[in-house]
C-alpha positions in Angstrom: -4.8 -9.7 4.9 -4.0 -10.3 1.2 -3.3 -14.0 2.0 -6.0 -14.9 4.2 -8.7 -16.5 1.8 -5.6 -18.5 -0.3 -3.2 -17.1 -2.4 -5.1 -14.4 -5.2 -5.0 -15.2 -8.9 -3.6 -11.5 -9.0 -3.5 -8.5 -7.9 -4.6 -5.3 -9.1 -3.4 -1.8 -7.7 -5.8 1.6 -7.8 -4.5 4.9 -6.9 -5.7 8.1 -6.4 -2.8 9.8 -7.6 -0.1 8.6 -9.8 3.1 10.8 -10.2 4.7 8.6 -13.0 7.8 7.7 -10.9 8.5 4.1 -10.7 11.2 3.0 -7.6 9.5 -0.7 -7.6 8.3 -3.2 -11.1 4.4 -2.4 -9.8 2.1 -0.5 -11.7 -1.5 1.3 -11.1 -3.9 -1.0 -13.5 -6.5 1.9 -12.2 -5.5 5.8 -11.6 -7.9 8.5 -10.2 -5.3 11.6 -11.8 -1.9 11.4 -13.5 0.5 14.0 -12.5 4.0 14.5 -13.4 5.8 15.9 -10.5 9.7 16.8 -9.7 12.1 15.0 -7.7 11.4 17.7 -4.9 7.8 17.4 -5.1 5.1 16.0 -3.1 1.2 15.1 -3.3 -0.5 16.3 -0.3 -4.5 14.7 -0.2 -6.5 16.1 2.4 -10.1 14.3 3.5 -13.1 15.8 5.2 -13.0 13.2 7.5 -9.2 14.2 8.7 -8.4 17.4 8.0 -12.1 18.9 7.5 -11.9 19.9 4.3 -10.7 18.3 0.8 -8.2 19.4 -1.6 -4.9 18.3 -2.9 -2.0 20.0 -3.2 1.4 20.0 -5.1 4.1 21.1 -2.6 7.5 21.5 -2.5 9.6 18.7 -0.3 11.3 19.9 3.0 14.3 18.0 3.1 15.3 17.5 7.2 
């Protein structure tokens, strides 16, 4: 989809939720909430449309 009107000039990234950990060279130009999480954390959004009601939570990671 990104290529289908030519190739862009650039590219800009927006997140809702940016937990400061990097694993690839991109970066959020625009960032709804910074939060610094641990390793064995996760971000949890939840949506009226989905889940019927909106929050987000900080949880602990379940490892399998």
């Amino acid at each position: 989809a990104l290529f289908e009107h030519g190739r862009p000039a650039r590219v800009q990234l927006l997140v809702l939720i940016d937990r400061g950990w990097r694993e690839l060279p991109i970066e959020a130009r625009y960032i709804g909430r910074k939060i610094q999480t641990a390793a064995n954390e996760i971000i949890e959004v939840k949506f009226n449309e989905i889940d019927q009601t909106e929050k987000v939570l900080l949880v602990e990671k379940v490892e399998d």
